[in-house]
N, CA and C atoms as a LAMMPS dump frame, in Angstrom:
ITEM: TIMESTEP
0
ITEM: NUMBER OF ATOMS
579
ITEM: BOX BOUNDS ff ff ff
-5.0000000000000000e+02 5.0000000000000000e+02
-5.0000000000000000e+02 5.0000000000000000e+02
-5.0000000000000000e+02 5.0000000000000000e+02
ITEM: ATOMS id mol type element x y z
1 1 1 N 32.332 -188.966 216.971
2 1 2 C 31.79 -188.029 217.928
3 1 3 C 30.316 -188.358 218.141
4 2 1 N 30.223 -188.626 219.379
5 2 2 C 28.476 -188.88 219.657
6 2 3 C 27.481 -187.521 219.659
7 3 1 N 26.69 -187.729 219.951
8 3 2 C 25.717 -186.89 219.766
9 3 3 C 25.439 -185.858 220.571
10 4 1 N 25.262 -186.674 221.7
11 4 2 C 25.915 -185.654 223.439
12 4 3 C 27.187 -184.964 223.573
13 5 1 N 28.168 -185.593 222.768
14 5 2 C 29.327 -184.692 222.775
15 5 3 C 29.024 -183.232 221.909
16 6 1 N 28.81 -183.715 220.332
17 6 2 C 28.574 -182.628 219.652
18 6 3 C 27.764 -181.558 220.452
19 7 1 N 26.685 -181.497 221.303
20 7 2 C 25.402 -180.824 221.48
21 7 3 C 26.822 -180.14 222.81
22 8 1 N 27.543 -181.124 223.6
23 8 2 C 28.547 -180.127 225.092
24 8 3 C 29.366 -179.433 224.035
25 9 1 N 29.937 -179.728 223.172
26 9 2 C 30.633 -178.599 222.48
27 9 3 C 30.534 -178.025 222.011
28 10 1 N 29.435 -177.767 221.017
29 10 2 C 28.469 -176.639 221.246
30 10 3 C 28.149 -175.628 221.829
31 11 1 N 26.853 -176.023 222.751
32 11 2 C 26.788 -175.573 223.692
33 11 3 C 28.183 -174.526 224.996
34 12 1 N 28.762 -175.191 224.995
35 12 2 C 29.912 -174.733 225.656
36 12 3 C 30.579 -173.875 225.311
37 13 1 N 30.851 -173.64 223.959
38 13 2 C 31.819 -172.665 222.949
39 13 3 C 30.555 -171.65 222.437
40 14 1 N 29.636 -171.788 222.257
41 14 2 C 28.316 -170.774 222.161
42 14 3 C 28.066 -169.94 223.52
43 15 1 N 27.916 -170.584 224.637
44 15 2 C 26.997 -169.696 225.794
45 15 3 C 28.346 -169.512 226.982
46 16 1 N 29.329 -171.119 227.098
47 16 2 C 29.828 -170.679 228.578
48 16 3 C 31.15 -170.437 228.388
49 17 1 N 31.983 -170.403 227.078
50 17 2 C 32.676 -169.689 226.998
51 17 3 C 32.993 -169.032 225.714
52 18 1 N 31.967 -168.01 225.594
53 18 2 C 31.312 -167.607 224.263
54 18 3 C 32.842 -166.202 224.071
55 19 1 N 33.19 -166.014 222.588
56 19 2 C 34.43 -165.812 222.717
57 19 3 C 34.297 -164.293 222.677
58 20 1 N 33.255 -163.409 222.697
59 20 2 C 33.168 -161.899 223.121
60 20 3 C 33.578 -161.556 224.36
61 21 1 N 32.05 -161.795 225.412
62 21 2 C 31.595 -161.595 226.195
63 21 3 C 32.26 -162.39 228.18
64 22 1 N 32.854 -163.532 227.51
65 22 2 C 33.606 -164.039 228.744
66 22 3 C 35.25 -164.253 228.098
67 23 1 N 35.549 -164.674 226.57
68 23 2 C 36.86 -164.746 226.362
69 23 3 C 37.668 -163.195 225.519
70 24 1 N 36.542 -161.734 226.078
71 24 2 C 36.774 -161.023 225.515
72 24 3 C 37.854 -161.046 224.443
73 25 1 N 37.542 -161.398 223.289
74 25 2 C 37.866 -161.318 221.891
75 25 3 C 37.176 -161.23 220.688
76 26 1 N 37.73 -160.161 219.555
77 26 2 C 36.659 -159.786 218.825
78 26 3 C 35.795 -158.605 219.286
79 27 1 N 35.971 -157.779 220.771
80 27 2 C 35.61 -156.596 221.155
81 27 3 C 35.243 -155.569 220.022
82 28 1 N 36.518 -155.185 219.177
83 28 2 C 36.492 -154.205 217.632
84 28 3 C 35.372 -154.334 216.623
85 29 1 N 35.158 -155.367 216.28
86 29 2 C 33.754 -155.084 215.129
87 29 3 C 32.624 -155.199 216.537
88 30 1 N 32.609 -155.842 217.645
89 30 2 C 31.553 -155.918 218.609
90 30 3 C 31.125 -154.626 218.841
91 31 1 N 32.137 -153.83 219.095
92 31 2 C 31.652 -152.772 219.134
93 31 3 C 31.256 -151.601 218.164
94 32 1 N 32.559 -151.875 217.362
95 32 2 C 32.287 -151.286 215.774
96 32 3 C 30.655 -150.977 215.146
97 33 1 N 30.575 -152.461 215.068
98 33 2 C 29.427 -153.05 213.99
99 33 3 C 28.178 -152.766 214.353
100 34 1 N 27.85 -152.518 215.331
101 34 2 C 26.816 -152.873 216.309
102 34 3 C 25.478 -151.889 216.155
103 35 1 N 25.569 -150.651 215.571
104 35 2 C 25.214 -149.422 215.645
105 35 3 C 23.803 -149.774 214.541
106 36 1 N 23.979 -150.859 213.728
107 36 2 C 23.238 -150.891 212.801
108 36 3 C 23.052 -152.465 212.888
109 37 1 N 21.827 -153.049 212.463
110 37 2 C 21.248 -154.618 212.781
111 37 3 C 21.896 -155.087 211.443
112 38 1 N 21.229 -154.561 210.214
113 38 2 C 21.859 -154.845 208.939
114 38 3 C 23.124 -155.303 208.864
115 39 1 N 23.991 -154.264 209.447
116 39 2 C 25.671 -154.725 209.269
117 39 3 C 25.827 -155.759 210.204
118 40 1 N 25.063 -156.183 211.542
119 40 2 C 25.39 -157.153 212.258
120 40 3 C 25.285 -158.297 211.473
121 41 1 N 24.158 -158.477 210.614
122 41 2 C 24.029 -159.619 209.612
123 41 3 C 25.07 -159.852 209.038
124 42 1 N 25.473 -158.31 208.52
125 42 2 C 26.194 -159.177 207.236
126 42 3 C 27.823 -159.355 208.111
127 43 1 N 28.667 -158.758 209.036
128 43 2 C 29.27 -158.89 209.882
129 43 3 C 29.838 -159.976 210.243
130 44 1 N 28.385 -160.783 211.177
131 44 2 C 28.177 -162.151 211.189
132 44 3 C 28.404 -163.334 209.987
133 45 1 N 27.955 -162.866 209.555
134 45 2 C 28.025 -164.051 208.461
135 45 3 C 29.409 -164.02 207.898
136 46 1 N 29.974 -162.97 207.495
137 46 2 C 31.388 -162.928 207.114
138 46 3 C 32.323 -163.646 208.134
139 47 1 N 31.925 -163.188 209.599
140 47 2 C 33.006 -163.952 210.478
141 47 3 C 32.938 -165.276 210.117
142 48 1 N 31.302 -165.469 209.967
143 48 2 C 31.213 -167.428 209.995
144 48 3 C 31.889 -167.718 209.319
145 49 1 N 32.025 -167.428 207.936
146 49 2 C 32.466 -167.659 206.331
147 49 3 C 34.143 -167.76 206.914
148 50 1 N 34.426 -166.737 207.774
149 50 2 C 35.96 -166.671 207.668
150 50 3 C 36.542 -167.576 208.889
151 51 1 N 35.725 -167.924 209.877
152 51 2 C 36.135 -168.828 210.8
153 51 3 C 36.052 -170.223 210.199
154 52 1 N 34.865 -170.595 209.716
155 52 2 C 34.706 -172.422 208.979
156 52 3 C 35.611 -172.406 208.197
157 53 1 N 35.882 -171.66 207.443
158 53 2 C 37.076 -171.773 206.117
159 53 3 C 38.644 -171.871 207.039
160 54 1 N 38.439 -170.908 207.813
161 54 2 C 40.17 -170.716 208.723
162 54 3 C 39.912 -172.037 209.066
163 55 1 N 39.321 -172.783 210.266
164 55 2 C 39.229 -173.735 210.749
165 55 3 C 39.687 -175.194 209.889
166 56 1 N 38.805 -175.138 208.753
167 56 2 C 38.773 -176.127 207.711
168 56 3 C 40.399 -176.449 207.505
169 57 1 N 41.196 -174.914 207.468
170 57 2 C 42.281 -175.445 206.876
171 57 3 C 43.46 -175.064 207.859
172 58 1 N 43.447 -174.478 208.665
173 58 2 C 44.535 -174.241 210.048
174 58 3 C 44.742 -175.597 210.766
175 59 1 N 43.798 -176.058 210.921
176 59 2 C 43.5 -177.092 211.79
177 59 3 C 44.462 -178.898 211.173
178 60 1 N 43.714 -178.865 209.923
179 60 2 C 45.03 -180.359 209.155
180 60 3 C 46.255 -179.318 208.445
181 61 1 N 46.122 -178.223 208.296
182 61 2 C 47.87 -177.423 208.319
183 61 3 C 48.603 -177.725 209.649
184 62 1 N 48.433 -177.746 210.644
185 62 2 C 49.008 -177.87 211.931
186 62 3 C 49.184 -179.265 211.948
187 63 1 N 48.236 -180.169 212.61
188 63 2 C 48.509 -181.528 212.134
189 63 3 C 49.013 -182.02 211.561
190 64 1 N 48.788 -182.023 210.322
191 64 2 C 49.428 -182.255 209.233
192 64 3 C 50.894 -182.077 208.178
193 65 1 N 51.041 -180.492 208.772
194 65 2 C 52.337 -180.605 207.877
195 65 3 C 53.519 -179.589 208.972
196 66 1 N 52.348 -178.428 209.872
197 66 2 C 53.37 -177.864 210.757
198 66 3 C 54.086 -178.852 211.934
199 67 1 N 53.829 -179.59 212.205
200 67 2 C 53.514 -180.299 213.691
201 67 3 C 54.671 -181.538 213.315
202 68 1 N 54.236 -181.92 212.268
203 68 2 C 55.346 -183.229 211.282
204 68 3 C 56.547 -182.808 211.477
205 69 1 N 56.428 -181.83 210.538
206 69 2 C 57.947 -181.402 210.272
207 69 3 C 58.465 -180.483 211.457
208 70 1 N 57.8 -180.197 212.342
209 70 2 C 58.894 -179.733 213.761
210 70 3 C 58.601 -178.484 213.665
211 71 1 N 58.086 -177.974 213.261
212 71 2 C 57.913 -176.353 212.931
213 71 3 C 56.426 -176.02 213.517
214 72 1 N 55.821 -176.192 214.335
215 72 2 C 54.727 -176.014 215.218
216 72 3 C 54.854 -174.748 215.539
217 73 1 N 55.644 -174.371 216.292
218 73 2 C 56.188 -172.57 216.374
219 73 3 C 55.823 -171.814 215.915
220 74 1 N 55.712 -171.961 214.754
221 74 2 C 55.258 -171.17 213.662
222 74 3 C 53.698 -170.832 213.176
223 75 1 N 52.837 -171.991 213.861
224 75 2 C 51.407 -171.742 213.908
225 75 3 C 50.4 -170.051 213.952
226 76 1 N 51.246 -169.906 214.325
227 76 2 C 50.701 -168.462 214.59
228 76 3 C 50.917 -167.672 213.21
229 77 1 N 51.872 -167.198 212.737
230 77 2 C 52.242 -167.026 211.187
231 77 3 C 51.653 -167.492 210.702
232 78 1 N 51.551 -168.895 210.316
233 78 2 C 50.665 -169.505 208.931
234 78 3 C 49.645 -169.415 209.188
235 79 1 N 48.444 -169.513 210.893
236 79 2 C 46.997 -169.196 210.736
237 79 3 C 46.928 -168.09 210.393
238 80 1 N 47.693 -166.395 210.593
239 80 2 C 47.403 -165.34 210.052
240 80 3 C 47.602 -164.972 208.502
241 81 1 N 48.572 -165.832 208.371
242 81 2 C 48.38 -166.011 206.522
243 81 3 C 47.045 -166.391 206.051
244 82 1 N 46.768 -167.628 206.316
245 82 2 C 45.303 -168.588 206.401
246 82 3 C 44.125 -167.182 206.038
247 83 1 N 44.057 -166.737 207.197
248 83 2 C 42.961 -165.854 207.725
249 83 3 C 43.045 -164.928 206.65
250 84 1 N 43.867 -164.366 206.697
251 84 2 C 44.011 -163.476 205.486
252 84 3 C 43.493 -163.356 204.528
253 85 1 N 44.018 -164.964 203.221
254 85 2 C 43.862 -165.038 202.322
255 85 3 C 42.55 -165.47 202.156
256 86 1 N 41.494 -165.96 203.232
257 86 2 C 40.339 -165.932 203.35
258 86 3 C 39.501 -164.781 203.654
259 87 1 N 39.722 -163.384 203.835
260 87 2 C 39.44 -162.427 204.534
261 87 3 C 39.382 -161.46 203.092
262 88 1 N 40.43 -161.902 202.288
263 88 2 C 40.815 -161.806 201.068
264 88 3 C 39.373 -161.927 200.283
265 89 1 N 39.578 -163.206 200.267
266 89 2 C 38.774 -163.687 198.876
267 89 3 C 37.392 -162.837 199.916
268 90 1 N 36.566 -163.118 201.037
269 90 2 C 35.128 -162.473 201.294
270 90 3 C 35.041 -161.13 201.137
271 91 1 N 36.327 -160.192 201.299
272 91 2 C 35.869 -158.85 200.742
273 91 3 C 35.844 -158.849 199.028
274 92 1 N 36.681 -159.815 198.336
275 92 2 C 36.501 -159.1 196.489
276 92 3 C 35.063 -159.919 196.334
277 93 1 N 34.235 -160.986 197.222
278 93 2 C 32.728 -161.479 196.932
279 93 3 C 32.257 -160.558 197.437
280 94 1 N 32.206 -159.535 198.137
281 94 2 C 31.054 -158.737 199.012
282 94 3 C 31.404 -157.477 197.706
283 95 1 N 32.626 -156.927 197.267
284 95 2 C 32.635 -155.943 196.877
285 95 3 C 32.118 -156.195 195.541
286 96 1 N 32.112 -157.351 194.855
287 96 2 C 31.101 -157.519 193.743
288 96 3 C 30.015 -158.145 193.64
289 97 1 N 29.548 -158.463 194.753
290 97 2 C 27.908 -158.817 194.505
291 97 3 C 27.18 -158.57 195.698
292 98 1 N 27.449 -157.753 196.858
293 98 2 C 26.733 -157.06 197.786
294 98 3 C 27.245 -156.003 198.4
295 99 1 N 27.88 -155.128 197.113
296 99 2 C 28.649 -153.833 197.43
297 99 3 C 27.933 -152.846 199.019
298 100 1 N 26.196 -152.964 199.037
299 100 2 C 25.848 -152.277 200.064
300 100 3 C 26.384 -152.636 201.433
301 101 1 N 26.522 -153.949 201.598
302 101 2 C 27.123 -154.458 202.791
303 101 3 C 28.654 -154.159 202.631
304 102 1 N 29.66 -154.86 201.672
305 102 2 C 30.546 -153.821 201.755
306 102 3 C 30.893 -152.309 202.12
307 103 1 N 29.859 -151.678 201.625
308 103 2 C 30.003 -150.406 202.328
309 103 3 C 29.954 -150.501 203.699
310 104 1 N 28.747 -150.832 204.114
311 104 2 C 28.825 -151.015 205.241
312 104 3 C 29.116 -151.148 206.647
313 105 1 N 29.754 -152.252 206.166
314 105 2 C 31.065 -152.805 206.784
315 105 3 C 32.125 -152.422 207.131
316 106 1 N 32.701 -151.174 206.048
317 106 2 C 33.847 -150.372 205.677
318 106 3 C 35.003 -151.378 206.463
319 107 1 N 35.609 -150.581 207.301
320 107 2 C 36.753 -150.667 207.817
321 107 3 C 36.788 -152.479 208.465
322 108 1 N 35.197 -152.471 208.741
323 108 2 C 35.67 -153.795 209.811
324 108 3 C 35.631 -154.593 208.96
325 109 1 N 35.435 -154.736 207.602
326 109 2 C 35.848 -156.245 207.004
327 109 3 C 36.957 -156.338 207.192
328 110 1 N 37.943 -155.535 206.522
329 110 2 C 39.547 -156.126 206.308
330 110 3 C 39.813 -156.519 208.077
331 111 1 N 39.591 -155.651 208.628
332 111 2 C 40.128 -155.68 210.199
333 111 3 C 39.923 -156.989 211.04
334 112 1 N 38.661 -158.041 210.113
335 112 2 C 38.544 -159.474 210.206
336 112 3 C 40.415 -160.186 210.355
337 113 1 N 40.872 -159.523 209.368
338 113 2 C 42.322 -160.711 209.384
339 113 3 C 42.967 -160.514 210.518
340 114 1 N 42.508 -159.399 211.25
341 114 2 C 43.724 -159.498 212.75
342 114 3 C 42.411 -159.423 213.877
343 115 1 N 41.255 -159.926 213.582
344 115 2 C 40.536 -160.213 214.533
345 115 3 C 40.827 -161.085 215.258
346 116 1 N 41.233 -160.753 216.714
347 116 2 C 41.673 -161.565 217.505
348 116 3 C 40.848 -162.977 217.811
349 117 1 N 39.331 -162.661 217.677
350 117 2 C 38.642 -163.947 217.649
351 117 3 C 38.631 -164.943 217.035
352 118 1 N 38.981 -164.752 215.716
353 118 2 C 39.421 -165.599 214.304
354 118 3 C 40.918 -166.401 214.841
355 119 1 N 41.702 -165.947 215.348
356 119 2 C 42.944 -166.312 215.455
357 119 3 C 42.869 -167.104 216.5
358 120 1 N 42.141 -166.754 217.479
359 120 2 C 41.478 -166.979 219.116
360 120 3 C 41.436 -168.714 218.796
361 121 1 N 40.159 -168.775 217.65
362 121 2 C 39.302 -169.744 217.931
363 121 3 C 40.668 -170.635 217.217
364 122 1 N 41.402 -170.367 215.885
365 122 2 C 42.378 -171.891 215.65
366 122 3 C 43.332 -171.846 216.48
367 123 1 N 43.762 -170.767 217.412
368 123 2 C 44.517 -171.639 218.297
369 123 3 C 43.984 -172.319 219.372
370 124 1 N 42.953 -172.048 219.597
371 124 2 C 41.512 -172.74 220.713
372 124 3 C 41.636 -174.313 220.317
373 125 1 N 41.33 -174.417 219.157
374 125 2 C 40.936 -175.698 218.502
375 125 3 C 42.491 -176.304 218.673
376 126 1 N 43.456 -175.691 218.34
377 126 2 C 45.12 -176.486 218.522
378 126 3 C 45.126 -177.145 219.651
379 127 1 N 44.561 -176.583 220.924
380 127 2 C 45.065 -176.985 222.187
381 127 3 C 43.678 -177.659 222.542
382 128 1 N 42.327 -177.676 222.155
383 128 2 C 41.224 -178.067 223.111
384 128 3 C 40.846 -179.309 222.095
385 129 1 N 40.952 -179.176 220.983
386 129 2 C 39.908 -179.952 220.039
387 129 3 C 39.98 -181.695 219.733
388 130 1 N 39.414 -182.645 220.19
389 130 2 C 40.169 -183.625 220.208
390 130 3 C 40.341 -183.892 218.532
391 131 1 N 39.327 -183.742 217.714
392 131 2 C 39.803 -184.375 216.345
393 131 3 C 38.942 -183.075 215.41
394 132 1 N 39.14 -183.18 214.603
395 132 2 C 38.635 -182.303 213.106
396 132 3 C 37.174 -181.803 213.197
397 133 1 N 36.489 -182.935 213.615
398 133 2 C 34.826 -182.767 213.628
399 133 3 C 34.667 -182.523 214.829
400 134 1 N 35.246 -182.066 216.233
401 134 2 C 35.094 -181.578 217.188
402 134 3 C 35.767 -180.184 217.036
403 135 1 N 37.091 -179.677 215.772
404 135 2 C 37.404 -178.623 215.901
405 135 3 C 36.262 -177.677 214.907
406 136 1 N 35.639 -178.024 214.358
407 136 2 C 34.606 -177.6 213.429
408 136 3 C 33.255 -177.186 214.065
409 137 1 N 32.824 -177.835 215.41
410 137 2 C 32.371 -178.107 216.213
411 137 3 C 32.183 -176.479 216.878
412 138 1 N 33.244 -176.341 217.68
413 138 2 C 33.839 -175.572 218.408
414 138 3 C 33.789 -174.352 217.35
415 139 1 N 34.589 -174.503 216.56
416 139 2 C 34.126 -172.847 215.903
417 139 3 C 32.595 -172.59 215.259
418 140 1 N 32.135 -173.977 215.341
419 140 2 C 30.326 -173.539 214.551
420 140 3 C 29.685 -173.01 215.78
421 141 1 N 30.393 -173.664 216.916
422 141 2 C 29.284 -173.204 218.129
423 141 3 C 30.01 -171.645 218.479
424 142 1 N 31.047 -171.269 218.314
425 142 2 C 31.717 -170.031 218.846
426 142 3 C 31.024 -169.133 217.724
427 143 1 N 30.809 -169.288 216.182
428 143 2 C 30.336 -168.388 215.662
429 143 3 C 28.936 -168.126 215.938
430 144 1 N 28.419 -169.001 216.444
431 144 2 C 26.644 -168.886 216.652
432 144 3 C 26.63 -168.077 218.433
433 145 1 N 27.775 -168.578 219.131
434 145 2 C 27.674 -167.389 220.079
435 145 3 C 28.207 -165.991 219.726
436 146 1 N 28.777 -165.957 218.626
437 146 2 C 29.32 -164.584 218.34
438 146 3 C 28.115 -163.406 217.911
439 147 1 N 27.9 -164.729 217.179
440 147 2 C 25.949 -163.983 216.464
441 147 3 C 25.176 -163.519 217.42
442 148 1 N 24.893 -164.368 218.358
443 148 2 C 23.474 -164.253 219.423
444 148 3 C 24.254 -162.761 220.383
445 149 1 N 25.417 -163.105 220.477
446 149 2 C 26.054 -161.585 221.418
447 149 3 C 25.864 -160.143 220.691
448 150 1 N 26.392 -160.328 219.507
449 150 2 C 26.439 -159.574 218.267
450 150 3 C 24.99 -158.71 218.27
451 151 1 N 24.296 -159.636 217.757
452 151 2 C 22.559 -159.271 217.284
453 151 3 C 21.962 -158.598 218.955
454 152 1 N 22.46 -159.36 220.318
455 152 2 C 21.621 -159.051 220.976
456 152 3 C 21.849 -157.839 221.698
457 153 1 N 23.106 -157.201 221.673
458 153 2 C 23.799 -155.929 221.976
459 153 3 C 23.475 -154.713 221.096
460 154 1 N 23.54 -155.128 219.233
461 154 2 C 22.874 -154.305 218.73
462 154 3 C 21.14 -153.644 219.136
463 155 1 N 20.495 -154.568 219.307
464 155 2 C 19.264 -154.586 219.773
465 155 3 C 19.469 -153.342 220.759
466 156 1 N 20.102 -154.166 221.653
467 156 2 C 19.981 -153.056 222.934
468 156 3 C 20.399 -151.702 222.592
469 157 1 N 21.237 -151.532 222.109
470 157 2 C 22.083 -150.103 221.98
471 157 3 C 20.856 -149.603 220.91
472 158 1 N 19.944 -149.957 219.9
473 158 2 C 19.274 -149.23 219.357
474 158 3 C 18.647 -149.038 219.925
475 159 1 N 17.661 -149.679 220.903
476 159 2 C 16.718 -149.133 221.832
477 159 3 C 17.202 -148.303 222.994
478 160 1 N 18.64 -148.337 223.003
479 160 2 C 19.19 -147.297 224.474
480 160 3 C 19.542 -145.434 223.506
481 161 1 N 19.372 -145.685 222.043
482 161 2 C 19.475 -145.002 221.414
483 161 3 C 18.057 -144.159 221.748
484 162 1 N 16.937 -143.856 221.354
485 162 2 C 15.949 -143.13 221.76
486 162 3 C 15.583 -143.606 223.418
487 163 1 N 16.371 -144.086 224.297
488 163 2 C 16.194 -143.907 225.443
489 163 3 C 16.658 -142.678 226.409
490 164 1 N 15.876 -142.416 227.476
491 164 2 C 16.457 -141.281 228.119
492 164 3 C 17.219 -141.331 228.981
493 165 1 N 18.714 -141.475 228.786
494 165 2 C 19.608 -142.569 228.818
495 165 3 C 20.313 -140.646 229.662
496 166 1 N 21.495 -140.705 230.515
497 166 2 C 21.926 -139.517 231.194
498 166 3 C 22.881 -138.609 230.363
499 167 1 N 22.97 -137.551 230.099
500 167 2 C 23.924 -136.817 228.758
501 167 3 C 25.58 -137.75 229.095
502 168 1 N 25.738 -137.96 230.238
503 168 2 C 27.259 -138.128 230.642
504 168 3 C 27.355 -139.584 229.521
505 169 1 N 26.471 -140.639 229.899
506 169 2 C 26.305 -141.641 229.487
507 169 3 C 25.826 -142.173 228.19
508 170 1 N 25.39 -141.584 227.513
509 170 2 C 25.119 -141.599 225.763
510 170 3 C 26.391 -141.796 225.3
511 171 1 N 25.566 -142.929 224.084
512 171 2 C 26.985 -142.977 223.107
513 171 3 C 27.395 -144.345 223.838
514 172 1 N 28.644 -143.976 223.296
515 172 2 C 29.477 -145.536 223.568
516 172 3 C 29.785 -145.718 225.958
517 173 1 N 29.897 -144.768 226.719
518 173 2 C 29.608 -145.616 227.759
519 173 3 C 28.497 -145.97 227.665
520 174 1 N 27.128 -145.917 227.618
521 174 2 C 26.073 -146.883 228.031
522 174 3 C 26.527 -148.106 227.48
523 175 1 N 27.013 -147.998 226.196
524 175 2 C 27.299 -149.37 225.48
525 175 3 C 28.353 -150.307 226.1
526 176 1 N 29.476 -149.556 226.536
527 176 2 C 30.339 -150.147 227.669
528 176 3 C 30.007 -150.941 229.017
529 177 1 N 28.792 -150.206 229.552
530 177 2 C 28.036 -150.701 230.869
531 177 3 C 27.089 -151.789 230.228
532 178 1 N 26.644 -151.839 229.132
533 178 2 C 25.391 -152.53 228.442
534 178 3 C 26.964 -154.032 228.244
535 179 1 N 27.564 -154.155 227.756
536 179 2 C 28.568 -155.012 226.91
537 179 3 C 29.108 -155.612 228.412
538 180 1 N 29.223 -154.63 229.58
539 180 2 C 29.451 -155.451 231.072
540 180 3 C 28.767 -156.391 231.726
541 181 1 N 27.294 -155.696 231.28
542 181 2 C 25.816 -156.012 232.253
543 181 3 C 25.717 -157.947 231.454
544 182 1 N 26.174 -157.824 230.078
545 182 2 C 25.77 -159.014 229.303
546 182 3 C 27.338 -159.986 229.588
547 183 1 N 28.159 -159.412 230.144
548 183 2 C 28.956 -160.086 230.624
549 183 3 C 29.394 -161.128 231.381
550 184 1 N 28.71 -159.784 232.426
551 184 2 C 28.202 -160.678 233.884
552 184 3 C 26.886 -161.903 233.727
553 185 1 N 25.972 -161.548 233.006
554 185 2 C 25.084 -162.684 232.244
555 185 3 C 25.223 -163.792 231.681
556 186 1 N 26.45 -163.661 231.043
557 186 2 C 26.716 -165.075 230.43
558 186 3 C 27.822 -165.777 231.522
559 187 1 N 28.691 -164.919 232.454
560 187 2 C 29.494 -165.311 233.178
561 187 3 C 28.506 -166.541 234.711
562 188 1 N 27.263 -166.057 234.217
563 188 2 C 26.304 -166.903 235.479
564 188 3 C 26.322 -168.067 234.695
565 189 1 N 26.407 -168.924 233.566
566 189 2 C 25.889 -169.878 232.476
567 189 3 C 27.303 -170.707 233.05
568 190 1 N 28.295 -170.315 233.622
569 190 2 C 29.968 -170.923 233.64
570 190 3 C 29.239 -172.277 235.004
571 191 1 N 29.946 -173.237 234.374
572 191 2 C 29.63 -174.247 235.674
573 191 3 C 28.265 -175.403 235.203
574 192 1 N 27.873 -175.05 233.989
575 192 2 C 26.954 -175.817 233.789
576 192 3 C 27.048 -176.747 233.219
577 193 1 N 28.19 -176.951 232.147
578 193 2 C 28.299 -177.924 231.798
579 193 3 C 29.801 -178.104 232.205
């Protein structure tokens, strides 16, 4: 993989078809999580942890042993196993050595294993990715757009929080119109590369 490639796939899976905001997926902790910057951190980082790891091993599972033996079909099953047992192991590390973020987090860690974005991105990589270090690629750049959407929505909604924002509209619609407005924003970025 050259260098220009790495930087378009990237790029591409980060901003122009970033997997919130234009491949709406992953909406649930987006919106969930958001209320607090802290949990976006730690949020984030868990997805990363659980996408590089899914990726790492969905990706030569398919290749490798679903795809061989004729049983491709089945991809969908074994990445949600995958996900799982990775989703697994980051909540018993968070619940013993950064229980506050665990708290945190509550509900939306586990809710990682049927995050549609997680599942999104290895079947993304099944059908788009030409080889291993381009499917690795693709989910490093999808988690770093997950982040920048993530962090930059929280932002907003805390500052629309002491804003004098209309009674009808407080709360989660502004956040609905705010999660559109950044929609349409990244939907202008389509066409560039």
């Amino acid at each position: 993989m050259t260098l220009e490639v790495f930087f378009v796939s990237l790029i591409s899976s980060m901003l122009i078809n970033n997997i919130i905001v234009i491949k709406f997926l992953g909406i649930c902790s987006f919106l969930g999580v958001s209320k607090e910057m802290s949990n976006v951190w730690g949020m984030s980082a868990a997805v990363m942890f659980v996408m590089m790891v899914s990726t790492g091993i969905t990706y030569p599972l398919y290749y490798y042993v679903l795809d061989p033996l004729g049983v491709g079909y089945i991809d969908t099953i074994a990445f949600i196993l995958v996900i799982a047992a990775v989703v697994q192991l980051v909540e018993m590390l968070l619940k013993k050595y950064v229980e506050s973020l665990y708290r945190g987090l509550g509900v939306y860690l586990p809710l990682i294993t049927t995050n549609c974005a997680v599942l999104g991105v290895a079947q993304t990589n099944i059908t788009e990715a030409k080889n291993y270090a381009d499917a690795l690629t693709i989910t490093f750049g999808t988690v770093l757009g997950y982040t920048l959407v993530i962090v930059a929505f929280s932002a907003i909604r805390i500052r629309l929080d002491s804003a004098n924002v209309p009674k009808a509209f407080k709360g989660m619609p502004i956040a609905l119109v705010t999660a559109g407005l950044m929609s349409l924003a990244f939907l202008g970025l389509s066409g560039l590369i």
